[in-house]
N, C-alpha and C positions, 0 to 999 in steps of 0.2 A: 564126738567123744569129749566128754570134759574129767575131770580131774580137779579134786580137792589136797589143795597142798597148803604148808602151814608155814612162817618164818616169821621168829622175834615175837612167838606168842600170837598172832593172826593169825586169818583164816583167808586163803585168795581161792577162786575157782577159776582154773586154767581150760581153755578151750579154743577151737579153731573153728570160723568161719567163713566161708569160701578160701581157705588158704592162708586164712591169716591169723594171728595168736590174739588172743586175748585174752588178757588177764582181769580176774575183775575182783576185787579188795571186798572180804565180805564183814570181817569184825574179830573179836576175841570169842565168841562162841561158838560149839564145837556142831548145838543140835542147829543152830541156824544158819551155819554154814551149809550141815548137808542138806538142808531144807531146800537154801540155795539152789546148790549142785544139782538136786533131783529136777528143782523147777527150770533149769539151764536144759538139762540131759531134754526134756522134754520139748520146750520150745526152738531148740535145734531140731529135733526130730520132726515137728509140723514146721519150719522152715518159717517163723516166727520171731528171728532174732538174726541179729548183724541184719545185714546190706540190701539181702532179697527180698524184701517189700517197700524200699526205700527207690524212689524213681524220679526223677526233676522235669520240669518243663524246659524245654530248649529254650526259650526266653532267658528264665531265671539262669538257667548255667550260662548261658552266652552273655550274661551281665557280671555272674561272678570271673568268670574268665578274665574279662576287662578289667574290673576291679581288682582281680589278681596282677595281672598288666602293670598298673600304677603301679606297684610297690616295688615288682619282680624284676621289671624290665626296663629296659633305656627307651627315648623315647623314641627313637627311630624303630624300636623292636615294638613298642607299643601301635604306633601310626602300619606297620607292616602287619602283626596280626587283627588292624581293625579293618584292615582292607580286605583279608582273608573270610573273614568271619562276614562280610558285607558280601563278598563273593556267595558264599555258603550258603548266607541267607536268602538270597536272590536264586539259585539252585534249589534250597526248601520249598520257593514259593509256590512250583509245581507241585508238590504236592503235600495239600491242604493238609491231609488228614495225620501226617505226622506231627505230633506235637508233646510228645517225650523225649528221651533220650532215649532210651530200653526199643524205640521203633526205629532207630540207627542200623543197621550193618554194614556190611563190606563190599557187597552187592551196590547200596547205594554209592559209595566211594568212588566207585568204579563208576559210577554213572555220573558223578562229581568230576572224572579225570577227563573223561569224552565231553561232557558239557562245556570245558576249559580250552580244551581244543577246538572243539568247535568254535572257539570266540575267539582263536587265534594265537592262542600261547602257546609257548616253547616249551617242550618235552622239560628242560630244566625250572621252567617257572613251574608248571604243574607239578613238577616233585619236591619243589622246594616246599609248595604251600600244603601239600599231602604230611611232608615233614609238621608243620606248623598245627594242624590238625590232628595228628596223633600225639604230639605232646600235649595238647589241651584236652583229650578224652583220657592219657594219662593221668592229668589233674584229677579228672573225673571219676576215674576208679580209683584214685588216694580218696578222694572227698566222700567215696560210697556211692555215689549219683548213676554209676552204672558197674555191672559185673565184670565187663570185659571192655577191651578198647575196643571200639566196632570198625576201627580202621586195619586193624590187625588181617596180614593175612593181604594187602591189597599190595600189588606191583606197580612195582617204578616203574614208571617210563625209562626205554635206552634212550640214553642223552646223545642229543649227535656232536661227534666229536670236531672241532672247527678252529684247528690252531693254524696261527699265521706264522709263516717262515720265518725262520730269523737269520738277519744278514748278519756277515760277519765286518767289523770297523774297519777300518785303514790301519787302527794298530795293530788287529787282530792279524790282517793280512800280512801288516811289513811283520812280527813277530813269525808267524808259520814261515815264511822264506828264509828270515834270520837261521831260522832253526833247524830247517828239512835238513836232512843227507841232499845232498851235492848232487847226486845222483837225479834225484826229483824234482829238483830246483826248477831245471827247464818244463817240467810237465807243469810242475804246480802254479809257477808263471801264468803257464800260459791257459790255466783255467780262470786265473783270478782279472788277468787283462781283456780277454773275450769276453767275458761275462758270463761265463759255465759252471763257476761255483757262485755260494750265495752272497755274494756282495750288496753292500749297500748300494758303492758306485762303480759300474766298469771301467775298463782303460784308464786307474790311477798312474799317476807317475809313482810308483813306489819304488 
């Protein structure tokens, strides 16, 4: 649906394609503005305008990504999504016949996250780089190169949870005694001297 509106004496024709506004500046006259709008009304209707014929070669976007990189990024964030995209590409290599963007899905992704395991990475490393992946087909859909993010829709891996104890100091200890009720004093001793709470080191002289 477009819309011809006016301001400051012009003529704009407002309209929304895949979801997005645009505005388009047409002049000060009134018969060629709506000339315009009808020619708008029309080439949205055959699907002729904005984003939906517009499709990149995975090449060409995996260069503008990088080049994006340079200006956007630190260089540690740079060297970390060229290792991503080196992954990806090496995952592509199976199969030949894609070679747009628009032959992306989420389907594949998933077959991108098993491929990654299978080579021995950590549930967090495959989520990180799935992370890394979807903001660069974000790019993608700002830049028009594709309608939707094709990573959309894929699941994390559960991360396995893997924390190490943590002891408590010598000050940590002599303070909890300092401080117990009197009562506990003898219990709490005598977990911290056997070695039954988390200490750094048993049997301190504390």
């Amino acid at each position: 649906m477009a819309t011809l509106r006016t301001k400051g004496g012009r003529y704009f024709v407002d309209y929304r394609v895949n979801g997005r506004r645009v505005r388009k500046a047409i002049g000060k006259s009134k018969r060629i503005a709506e000339l315009a709008l009808k020619d708008i009304e029309v080439k949205i209707e055959r699907q002729e305008i904005g984003f939906v014929g517009r499709d990149s070669e995975l090449n060409k976007l995996f260069e503008e990504f990088t080049s994006h990189g340079i200006t956007h990024h630190s260089p540690s964030s740079q060297k970390r999504y060229r290792s991503i995209l080196d992954n990806f590409k090496t995952f592509l290599a199976k199969f030949p016949y894609i070679k747009k963007a628009s032959q992306l899905d989420s389907k594949l992704f998933v077959g991108y996250q098993s491929f990654r395991k299978g080579a021995g990475r950590a549930n967090k490393t495959v989520n990180n780089e799935l992370i890394c992946l979807r903001s660069m087909f974000n790019l993608a859909v700002k830049w028009g190169y594709v309608l939707c993010n094709p990573t959309q829709g894929v699941i994390f891996f559960k991360e396995e949870v893997n924390k190490k104890p943590r002891f408590l100091s010598k000050a940590e200890c002599k303070k909890i005694l300092d401080t117990c009720d009197p009562v506990f004093y003898p219990i709490i001793y005598t977990f911290l001297h056997s070695g039954i709470a988390a200490c750094e080191k048993a049997n301190w002289n504390i």
